[in-house]
N, C-alpha and C positions, 0 to 999 in steps of 0.2 A: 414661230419665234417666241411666243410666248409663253408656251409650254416649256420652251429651252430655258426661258427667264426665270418662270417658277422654279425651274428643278435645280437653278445655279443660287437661288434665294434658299430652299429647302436644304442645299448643302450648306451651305453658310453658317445655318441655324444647326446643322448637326455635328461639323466641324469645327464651333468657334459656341459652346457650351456656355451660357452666362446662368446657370443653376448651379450653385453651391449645395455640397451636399453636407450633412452635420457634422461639424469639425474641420470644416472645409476653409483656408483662407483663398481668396482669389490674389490675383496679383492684375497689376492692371498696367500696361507699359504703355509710353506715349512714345507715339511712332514718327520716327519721317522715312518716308519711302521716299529716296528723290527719283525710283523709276515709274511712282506713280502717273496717271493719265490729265487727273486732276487734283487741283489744291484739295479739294476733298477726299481724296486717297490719300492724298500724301501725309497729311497730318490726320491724324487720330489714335484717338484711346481703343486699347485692342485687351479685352473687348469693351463694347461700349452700351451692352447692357447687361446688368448681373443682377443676381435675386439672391438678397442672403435674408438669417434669421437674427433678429436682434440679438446683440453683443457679438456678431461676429464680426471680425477683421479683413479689411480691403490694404491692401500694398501696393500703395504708387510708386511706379519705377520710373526711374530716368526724368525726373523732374530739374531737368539740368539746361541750361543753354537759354532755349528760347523757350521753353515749356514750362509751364505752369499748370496748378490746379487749383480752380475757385470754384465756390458753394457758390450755386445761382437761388436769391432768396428764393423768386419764384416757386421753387421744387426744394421745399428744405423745410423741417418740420421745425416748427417757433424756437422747442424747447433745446432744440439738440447744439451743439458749441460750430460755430463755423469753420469752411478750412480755407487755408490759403497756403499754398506750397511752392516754393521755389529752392533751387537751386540746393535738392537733395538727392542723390541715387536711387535713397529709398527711403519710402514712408510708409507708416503702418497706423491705420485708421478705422477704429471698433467704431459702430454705426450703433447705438442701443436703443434709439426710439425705432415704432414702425412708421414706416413714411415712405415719400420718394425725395431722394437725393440726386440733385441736379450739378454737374459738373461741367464747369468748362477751361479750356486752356486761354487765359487770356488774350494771348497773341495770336493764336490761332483757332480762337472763337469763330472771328466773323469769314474761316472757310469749313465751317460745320463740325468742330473739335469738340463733341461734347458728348459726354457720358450719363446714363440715367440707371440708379441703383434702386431697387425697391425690395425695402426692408420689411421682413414678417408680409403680414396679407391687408394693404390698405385697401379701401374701398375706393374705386375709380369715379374721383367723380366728375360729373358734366362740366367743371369750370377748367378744364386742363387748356384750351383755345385761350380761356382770358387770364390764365398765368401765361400763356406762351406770349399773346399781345402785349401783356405789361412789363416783360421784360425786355431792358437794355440790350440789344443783342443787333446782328446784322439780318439779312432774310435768311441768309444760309442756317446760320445757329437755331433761328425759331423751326426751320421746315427739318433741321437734324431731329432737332426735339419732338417734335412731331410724327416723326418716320418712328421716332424709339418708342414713345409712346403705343403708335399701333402695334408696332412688332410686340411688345407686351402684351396688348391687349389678343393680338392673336394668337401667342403661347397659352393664356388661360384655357 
């Protein structure tokens, strides 16, 4: 069973591409599946980790209805401008510092909606547990952010 788990994680990761390549915009859609299994299928950003190079552009689709996109300070570098998006089909968002950018859909945060962008080549550091503690969030959004983060750190 496990190994079945692995290789359905390994396809995930090969089928669902969050590395931009140079001159690459991503587009980022917020999903409802209402045939999903759980809340946490049902709503989410697809995909919900991407790696670009500074000044490139990310495109939030479908930010209509009940979806939203908010910058989580936590994961947001000082100097860069915040986002908060609603009620657009589509948005288009150049990241120009290196950093990590934290996303989440406000309404459907607290069932694990949240996206993590990492810009250019930041250095991982040991405090990522006590940005995820000191954010406002439910348990589901901190253990999202948490899964994103490893899945990053095991792409390196």
């Amino acid at each position: 069973m496990r190994k079945l788990a692995l290789a359905a994680a390994t396809m995930a990761l090969i089928m669902n591409p969050f590395w931009a390549t140079a001159d690459q915009t991503i587009e980022v859609d917020q999903i409802t599946d209402p045939r999903a299994r759980s809340a946490h299928e049902m709503f989410r950003f697809s995909p919900d980790l991407v790696k670009l190079d500074p000044g490139e552009k990310l495109i939030f689709l479908n930010s209509r209805s009940h979806h939203t996109v908010h910058s989580i300070p936590q994961f947001w570098p000082e100097q860069a401008p915040k986002v908060a998006i609603s009620n657009k089909p589509r948005v288009e968002v150049a990241l120009e510092q290196e950093g990590f950018y934290g996303f989440t859909c406000r309404r459907h945060g607290t069932y694990g909606m949240t996206l993590l962008v990492v810009v250019g080549n930041p250095e991982i550091g040991a405090d990522f547990e006590e940005r995820i503690d000191a954010m406002r969030a439910s348990s589901r959004e901190k253990a999202s952010f948490r899964a994103l983060i490893e899945r990053y750190r095991g792409s390196l």
